[in-house]
Each structure stands twice: as structure tokens, then as C-alpha cells.
N, C-alpha and C positions, 0 to 999 in steps of 0.2 A: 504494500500500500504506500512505504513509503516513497518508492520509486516512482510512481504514478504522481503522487501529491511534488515532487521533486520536477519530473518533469513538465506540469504544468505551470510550476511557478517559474523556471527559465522559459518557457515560450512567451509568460505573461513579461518577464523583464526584456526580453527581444523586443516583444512590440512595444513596450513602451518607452526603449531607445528608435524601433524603428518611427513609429509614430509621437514621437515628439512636437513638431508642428500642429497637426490638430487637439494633442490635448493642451498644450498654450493658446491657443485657441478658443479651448473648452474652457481652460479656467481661467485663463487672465496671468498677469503678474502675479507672481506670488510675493507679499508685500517680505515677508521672516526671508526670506531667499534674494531678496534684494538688497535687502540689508544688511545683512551677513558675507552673502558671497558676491557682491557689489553689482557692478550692468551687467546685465544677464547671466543674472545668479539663477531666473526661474530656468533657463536652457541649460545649466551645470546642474542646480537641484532636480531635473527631471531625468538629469544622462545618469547621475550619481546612484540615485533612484533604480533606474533600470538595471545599472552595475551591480548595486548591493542585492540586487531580487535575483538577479542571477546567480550571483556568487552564493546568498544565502541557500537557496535552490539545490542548487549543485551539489553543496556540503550535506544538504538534510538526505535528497538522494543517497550518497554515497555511507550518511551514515557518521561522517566526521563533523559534523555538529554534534549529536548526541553522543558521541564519544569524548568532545569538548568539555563540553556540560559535564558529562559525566563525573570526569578528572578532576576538574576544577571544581565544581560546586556540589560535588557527590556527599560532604558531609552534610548538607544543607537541604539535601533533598530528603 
């Protein structure tokens, strides 16, 4: 399952580097994204975005997020 759940969150971060223009579009400036990562922080905040969905993705598929977690915060769980 979680291979599945993996692989739709990297198609979900593909398109939303590949479509980039229509969702600024969709939402406008983003004001925190402008002001943080200066002129055209919403086209960074949206690529960063995409980036992190994928990479996050990737790792849950593969299983090395939960192996992360595991390690790291295993007393806590």
C-alpha cells in the first residue's frame, strides 16, 4: 500500500512543478512566499513545493522515511 500511496504523491509533485503557471494563476501571489523568498518567491514556493512532494514520496515508497522516524524518534513513539 505503501508503494501505491508513494507513487501517487510523486506524480502529484511532477505536476505540480509541471503545472506551475496555472496554479499561480489559480491562487494569486502568495503574500508569506513573497516575503520571505523575495520577487517571485510564489514560482520558488511552488517549485520547492513540488520538490519536497516528490522527494517526500519517494522516501515513504521506498520505506526510508519510516525507517527515519523510526531511529530517530523511536523512543517517543
Amino acid at each position: 500500500m505503501q508503494i501505491l500511496q508513494g507513487l501517487i504523491g510523486m506524480v502529484l509533485g511532477f505536476l505540480i512543478i509541471v503545472f506551475r503557471p496555472q496554479i499561480k494563476d489559480f491562487t494569486g501571489n502568495l503574500a508569506f512566499a513573497e516575503t520571505y523568498l523575495g520577487s517571485g518567491g510564489t514560482w520558488t514556493f511552488l517549485a520547492l513545493l513540488g520538490l519536497g512532494t516528490f522527494i517526500f514520496s519517494l522516501m515513504w515508497a521506498l520505506g526510508t522515511f519510516q525507517e527515519i522516524a523510526t531511529k530517530t524518534l523511536g523512543p517517543l513513539l
